[in-house]
N, CA, C and O of each residue as an XYZ file, in Angstrom:
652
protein
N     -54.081     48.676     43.304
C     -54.176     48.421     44.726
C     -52.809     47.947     45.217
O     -52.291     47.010     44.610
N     -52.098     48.564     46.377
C     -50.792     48.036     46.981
C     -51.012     46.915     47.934
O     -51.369     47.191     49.079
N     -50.862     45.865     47.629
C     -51.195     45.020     49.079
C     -49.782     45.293     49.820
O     -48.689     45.745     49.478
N     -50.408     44.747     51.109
C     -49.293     44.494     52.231
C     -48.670     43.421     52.322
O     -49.123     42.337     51.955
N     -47.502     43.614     52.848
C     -46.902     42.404     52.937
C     -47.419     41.615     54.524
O     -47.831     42.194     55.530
N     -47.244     40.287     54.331
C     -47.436     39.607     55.484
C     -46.135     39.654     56.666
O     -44.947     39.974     56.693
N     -46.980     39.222     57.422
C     -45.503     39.116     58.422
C     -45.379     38.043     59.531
O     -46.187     37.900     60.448
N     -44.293     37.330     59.334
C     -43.317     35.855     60.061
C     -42.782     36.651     61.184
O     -42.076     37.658     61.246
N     -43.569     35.564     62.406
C     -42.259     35.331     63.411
C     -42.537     34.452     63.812
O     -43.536     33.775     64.057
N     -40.809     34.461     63.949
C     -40.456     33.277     64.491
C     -40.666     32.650     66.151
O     -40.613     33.531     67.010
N     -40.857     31.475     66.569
C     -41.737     31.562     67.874
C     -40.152     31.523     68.512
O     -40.228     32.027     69.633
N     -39.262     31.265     68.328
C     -37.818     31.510     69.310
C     -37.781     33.412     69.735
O     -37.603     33.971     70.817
N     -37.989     33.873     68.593
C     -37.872     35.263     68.815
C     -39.429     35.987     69.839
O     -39.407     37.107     70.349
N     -40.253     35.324     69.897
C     -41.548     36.299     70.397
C     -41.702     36.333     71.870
O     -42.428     37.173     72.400
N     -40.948     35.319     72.649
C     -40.657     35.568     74.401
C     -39.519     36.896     74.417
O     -39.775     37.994     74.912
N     -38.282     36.542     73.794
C     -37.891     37.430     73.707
C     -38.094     39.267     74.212
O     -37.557     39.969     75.069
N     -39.477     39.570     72.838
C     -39.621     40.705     72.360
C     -41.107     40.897     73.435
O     -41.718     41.963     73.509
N     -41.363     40.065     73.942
C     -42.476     39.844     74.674
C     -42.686     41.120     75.691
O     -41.673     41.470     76.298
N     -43.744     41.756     75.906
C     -43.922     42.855     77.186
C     -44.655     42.760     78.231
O     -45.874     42.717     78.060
N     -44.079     42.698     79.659
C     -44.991     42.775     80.683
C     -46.016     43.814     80.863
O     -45.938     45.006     80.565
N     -46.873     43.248     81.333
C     -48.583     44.100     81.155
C     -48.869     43.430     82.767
O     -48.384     42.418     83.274
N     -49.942     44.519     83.380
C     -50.708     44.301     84.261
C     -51.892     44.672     83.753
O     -51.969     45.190     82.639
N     -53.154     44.400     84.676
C     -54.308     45.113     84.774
C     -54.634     45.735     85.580
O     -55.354     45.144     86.384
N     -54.372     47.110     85.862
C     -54.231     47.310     87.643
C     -55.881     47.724     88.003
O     -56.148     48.519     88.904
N     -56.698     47.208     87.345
C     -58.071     46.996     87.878
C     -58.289     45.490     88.778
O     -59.298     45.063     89.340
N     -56.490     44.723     88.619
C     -56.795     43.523     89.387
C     -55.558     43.382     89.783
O     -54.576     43.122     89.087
N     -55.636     43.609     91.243
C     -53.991     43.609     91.683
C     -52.871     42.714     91.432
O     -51.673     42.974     91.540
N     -53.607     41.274     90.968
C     -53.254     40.101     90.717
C     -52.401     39.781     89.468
O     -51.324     39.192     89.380
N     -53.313     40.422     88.386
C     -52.677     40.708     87.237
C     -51.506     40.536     87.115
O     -50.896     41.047     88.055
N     -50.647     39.879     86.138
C     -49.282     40.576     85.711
C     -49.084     38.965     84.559
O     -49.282     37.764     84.743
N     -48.746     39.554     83.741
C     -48.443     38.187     82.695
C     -47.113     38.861     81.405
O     -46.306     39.755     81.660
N     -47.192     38.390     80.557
C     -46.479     38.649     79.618
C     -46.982     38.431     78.386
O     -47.563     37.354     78.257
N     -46.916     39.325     77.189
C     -47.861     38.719     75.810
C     -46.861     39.462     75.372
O     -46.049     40.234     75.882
N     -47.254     38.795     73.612
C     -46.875     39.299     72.490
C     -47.970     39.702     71.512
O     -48.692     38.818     71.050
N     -48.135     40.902     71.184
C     -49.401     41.115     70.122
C     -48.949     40.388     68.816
O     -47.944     40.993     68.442
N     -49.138     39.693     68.224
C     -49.371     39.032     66.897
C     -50.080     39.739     66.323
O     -49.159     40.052     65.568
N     -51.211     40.536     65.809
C     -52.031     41.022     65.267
C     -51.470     41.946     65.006
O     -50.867     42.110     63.946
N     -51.560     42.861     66.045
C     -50.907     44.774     65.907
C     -49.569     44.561     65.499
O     -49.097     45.456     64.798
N     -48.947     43.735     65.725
C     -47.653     43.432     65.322
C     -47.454     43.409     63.753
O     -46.501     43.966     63.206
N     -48.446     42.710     63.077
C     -48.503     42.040     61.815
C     -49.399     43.053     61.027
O     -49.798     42.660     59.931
N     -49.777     44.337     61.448
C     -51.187     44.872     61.000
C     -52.229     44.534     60.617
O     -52.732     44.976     59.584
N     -52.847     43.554     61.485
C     -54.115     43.295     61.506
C     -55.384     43.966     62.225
O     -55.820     43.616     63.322
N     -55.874     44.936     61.460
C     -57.094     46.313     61.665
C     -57.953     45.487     62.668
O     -58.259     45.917     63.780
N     -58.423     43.920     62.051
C     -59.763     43.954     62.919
C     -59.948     42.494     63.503
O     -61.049     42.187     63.960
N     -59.167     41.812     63.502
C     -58.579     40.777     64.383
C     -57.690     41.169     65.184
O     -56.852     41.892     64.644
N     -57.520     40.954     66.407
C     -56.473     40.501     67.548
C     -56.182     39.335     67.624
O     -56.928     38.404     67.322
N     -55.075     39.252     68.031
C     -54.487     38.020     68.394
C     -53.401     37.839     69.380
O     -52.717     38.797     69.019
N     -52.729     37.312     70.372
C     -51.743     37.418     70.898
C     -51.544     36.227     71.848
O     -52.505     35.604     72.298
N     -49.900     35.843     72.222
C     -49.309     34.787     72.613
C     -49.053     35.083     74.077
O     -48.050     35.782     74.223
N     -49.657     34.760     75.181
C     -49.589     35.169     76.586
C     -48.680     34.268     77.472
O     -48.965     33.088     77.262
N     -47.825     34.392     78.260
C     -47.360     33.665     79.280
C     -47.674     34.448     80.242
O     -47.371     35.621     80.463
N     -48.658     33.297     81.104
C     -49.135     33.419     82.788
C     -48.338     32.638     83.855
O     -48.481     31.450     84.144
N     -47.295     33.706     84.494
C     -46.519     32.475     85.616
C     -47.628     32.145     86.705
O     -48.645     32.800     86.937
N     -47.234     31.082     87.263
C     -47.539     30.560     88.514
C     -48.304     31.473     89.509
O     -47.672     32.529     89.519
N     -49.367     31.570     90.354
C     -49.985     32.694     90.342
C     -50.547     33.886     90.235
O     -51.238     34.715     90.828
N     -49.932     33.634     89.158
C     -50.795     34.944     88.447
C     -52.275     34.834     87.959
O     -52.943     33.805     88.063
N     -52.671     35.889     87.468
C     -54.202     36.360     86.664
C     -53.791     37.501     85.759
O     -53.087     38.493     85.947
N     -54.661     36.895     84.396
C     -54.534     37.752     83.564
C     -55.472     39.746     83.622
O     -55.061     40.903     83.701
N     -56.793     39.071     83.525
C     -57.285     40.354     83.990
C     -58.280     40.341     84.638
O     -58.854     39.256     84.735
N     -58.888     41.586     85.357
C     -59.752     41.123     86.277
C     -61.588     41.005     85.709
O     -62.149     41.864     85.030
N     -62.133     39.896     86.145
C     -63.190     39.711     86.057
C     -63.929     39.997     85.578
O     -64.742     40.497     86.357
N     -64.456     40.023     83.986
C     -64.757     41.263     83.023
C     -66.067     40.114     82.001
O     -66.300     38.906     81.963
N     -66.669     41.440     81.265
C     -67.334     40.626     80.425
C     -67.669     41.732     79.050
O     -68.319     42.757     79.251
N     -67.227     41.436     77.885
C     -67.639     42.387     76.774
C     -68.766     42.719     76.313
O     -69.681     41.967     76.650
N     -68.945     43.287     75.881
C     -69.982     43.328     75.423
C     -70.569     43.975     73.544
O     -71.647     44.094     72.963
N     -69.488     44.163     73.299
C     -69.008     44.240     71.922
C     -67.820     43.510     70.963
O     -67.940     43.373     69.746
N     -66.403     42.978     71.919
C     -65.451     42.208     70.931
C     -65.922     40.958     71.698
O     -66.324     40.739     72.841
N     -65.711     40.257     70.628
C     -65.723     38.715     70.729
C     -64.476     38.375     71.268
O     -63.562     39.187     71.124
N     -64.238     37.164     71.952
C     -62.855     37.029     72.758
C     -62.798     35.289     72.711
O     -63.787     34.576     72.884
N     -61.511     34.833     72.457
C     -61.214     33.545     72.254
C     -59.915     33.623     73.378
O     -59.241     34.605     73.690
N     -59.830     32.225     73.856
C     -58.684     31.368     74.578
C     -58.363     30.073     74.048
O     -59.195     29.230     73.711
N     -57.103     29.954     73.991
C     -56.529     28.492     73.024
C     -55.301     28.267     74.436
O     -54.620     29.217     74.821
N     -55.212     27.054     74.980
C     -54.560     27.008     75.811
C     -53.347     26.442     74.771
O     -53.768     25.826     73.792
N     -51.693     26.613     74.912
C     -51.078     25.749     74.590
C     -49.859     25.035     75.183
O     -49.307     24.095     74.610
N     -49.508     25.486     76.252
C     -48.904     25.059     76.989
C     -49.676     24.921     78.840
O     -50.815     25.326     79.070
N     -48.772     24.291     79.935
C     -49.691     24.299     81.083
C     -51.185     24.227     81.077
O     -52.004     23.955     80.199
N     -51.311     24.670     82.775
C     -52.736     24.680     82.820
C     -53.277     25.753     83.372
O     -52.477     26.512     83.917
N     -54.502     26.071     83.397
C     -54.897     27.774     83.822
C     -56.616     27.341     84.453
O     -57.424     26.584     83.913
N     -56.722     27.861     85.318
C     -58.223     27.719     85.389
C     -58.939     29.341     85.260
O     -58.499     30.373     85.767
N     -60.077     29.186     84.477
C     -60.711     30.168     83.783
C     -62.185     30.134     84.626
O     -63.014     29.230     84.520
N     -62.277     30.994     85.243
C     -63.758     31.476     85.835
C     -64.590     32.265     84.826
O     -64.377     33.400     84.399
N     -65.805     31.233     84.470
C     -66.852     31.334     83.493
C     -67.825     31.930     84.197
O     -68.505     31.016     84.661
N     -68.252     32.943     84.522
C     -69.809     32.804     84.238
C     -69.835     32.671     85.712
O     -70.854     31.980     85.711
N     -69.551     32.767     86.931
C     -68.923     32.039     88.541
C     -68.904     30.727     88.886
O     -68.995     30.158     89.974
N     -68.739     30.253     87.496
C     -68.442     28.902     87.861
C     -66.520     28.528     87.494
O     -65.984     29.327     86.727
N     -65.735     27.492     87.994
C     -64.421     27.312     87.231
C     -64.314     26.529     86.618
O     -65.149     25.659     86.865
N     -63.416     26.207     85.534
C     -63.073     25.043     84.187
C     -61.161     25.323     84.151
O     -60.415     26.253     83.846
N     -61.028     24.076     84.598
C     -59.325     23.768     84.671
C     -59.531     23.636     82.967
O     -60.528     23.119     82.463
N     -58.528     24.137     82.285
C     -57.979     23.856     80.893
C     -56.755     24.001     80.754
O     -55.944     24.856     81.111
N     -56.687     22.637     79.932
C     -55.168     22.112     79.355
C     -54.719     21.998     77.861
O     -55.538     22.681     77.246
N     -54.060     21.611     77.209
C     -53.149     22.455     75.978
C     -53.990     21.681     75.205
O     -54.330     20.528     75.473
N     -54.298     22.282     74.314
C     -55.270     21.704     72.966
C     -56.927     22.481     73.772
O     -57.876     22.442     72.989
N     -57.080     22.783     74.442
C     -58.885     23.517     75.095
C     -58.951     25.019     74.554
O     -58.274     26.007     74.271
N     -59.668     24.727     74.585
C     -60.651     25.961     73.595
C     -61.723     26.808     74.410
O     -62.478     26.060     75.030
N     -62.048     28.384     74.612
C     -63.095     28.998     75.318
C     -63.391     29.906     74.273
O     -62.520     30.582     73.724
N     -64.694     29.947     73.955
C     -65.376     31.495     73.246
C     -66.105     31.865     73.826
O     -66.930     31.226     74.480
N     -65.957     33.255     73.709
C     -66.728     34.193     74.331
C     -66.945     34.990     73.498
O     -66.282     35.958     73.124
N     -68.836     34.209     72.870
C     -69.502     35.753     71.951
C     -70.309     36.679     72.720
O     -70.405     36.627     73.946
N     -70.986     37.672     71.854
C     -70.981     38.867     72.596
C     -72.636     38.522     72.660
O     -73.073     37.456     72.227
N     -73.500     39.566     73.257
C     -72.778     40.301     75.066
C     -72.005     38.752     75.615
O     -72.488     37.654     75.338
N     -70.809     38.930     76.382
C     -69.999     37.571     77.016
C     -70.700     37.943     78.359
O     -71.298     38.916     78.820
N     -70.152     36.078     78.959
C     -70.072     36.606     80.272
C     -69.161     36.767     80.793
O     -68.128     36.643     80.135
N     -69.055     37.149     82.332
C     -67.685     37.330     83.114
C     -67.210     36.147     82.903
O     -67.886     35.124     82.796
N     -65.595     36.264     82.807
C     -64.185     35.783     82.400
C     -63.266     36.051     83.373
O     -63.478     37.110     83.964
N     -62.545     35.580     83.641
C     -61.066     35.361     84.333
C     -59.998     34.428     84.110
O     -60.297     33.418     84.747
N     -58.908     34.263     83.527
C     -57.992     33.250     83.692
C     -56.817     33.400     84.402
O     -56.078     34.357     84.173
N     -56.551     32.547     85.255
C     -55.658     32.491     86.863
C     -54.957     31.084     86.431
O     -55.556     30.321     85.674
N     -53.575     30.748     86.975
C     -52.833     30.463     86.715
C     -52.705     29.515     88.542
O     -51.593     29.756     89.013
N     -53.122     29.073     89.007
C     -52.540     28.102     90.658
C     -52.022     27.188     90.216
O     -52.519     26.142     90.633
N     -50.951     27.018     89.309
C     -50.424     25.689     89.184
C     -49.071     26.126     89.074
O     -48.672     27.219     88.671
N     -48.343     25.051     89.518
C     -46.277     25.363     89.621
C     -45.707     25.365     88.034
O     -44.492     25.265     87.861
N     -46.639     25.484     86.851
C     -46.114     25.536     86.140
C     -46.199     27.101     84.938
O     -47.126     27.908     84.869
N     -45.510     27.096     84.509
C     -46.319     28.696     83.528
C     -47.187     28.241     82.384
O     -46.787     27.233     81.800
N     -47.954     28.624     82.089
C     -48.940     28.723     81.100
C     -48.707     29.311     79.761
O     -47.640     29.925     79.758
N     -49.186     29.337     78.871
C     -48.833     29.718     77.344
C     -49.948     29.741     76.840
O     -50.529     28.810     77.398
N     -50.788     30.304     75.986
C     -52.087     30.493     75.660
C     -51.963     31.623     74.372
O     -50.957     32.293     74.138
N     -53.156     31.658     73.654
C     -53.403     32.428     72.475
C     -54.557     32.922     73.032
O     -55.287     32.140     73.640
N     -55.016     34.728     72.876
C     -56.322     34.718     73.161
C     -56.265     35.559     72.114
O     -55.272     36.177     71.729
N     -57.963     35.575     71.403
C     -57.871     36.657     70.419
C     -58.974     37.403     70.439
O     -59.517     37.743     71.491
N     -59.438     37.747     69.160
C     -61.258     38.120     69.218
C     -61.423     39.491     68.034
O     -60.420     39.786     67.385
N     -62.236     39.982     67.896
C     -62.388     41.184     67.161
C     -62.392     42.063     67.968
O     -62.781     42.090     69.136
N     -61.609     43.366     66.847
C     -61.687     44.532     67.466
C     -62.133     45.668     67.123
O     -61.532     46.501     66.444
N     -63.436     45.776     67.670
C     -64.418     46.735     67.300
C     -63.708     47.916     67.786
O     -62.868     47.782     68.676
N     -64.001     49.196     67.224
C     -63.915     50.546     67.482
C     -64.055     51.184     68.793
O     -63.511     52.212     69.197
N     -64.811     50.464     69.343
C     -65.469     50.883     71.071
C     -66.402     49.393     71.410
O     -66.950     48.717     70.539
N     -66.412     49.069     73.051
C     -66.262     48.201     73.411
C     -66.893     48.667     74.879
O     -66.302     49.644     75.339
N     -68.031     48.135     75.745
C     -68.101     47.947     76.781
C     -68.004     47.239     77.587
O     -68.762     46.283     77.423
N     -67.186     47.161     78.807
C     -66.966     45.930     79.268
C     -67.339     46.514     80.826
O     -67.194     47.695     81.143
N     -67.788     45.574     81.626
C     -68.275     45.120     82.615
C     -67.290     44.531     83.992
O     -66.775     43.471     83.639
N     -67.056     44.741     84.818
C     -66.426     44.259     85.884
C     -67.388     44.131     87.180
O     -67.517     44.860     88.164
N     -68.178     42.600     86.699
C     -68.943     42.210     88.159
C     -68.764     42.372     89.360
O     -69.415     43.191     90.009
N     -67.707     41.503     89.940
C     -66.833     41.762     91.102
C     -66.600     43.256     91.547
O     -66.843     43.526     92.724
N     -66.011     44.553     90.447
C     -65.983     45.980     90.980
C     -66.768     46.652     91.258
O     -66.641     47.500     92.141
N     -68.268     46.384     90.283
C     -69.743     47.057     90.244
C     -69.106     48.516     89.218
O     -69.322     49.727     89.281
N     -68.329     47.730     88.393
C     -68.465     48.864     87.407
C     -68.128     48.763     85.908
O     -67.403     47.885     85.441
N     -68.804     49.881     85.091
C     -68.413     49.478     83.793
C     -67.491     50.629     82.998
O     -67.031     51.683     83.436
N     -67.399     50.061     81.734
C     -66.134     51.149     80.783
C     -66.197     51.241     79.973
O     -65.886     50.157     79.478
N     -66.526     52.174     78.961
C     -66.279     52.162     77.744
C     -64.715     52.283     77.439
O     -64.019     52.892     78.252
N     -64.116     51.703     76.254
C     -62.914     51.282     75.763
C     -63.082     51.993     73.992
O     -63.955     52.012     73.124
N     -61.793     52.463     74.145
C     -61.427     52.868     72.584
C     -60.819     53.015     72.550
O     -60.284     54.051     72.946
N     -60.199     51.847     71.894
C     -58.948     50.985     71.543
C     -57.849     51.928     70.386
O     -58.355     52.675     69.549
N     -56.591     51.783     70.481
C     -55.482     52.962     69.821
C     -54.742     51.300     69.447
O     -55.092     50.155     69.734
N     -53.359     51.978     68.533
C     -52.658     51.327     68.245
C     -51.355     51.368     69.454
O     -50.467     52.190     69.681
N     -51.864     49.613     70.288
C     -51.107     49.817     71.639
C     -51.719     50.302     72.397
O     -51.557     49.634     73.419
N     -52.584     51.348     72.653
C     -52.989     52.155     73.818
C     -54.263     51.664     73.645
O     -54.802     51.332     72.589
N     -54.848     51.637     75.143
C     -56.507     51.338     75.070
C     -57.050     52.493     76.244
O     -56.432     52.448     77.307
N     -58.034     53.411     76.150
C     -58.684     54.220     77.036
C     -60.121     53.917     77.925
O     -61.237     53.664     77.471
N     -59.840     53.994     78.861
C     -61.540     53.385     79.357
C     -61.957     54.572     80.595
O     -61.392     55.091     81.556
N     -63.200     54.635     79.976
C     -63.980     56.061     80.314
C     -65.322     55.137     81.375
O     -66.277     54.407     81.109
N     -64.865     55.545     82.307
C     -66.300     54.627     83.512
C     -67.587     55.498     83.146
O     -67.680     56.671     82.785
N     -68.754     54.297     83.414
C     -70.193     54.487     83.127
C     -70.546     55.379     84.499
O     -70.612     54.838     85.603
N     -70.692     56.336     84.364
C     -71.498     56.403     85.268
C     -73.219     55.712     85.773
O     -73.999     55.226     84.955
N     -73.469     55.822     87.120
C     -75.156     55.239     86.604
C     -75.960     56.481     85.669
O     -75.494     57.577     85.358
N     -77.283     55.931     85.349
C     -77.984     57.042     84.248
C     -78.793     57.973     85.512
O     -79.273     57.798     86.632
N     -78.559     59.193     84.386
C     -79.311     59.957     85.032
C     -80.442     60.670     85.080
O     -80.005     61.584     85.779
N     -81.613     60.978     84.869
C     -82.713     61.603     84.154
C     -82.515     63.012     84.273
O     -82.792     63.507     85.366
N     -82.102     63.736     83.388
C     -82.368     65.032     83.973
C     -83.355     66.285     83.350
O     -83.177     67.503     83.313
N     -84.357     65.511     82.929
C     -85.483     66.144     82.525
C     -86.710     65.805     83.123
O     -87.099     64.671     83.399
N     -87.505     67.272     83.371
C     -89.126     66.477     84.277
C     -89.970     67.055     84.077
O     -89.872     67.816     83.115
N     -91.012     67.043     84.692
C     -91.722     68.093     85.068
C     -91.490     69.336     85.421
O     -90.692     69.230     86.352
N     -91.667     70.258     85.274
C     -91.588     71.928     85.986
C     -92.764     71.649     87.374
O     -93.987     71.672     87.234
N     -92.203     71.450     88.384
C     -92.456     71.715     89.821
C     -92.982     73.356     90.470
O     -92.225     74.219     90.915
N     -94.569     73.438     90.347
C     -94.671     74.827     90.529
C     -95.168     74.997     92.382
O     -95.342     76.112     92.875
């Protein structure tokens, strides 16, 4: 058996190498992360190091329904819309979200930037939910790339023969 090697970085280097991301399912969106996981080849954990400036939002209003999803605040403060309720969290706070989750949001109204870890498993395919849009997605997740295919509503299309 070949194992893999592990892999170090250093936290001076990961703002750096860091990439801006939006969600343009939320105009608001725009932050900065570093994948730790995909970075390190990790198949079925995620992991990654986010900076949220000063009004910003990470993504919009969502809820899984297959990966599990964690928040570790470690710097600033962020308030996270649970469920439609809000929870201000500060460095050392903790959020899980097992599956089916509920709707999630983390927004950033404070003059300072934020720093956070969010992680979770990453299942093969993934439905997620956007309350606020009235719509849903299936997701199947690539290395780097993620695809999301909208639900349509269901349709019956079998019946009776109408004579």
């Amino acid at each position: 058996m070949e194992r893999k090697p592990a892999a170090v970085f250093a936290s001076a280097g990961m703002r750096v190498r860091a990439q801006a991301f939006t969600q343009r399912l939320n105009p608001g969106s725009a932050f900065e992360i570093f994948r730790l996981g995909l970075r390190s080849g990790l198949a079925r954990t995620g992991v990654s190091i986010v900076w949220l400036a000063p009004g910003s939002e990470s993504f919009a209003y969502h809820a899984h329904r297959a990966e599990e999803e964690w928040i570790f605040i470690l710097d600033g403060k962020a308030v996270c819309r649970i469920d439609g309720k809000e929870e201000t969290l500060s460095p050392g706070d903790f959020v899980g979200f097992p599956v089916p989750s509920v709707p999630h949001l983390l927004r950033n109204p404070f003059e300072v930037e934020c720093r956070y870890l969010v992680g979770g498993s990453r299942p093969d395919m993934d439905i997620i939910d956007y309350p606020d849009l009235g719509k849903s997605y299936v997701i199947l997740g690539d290395e780097g790339a993620t695809d999301f295919q909208e639900l349509a509503p269901p349709i019956r299309p079998f019946g009776p023969v109408e004579s």
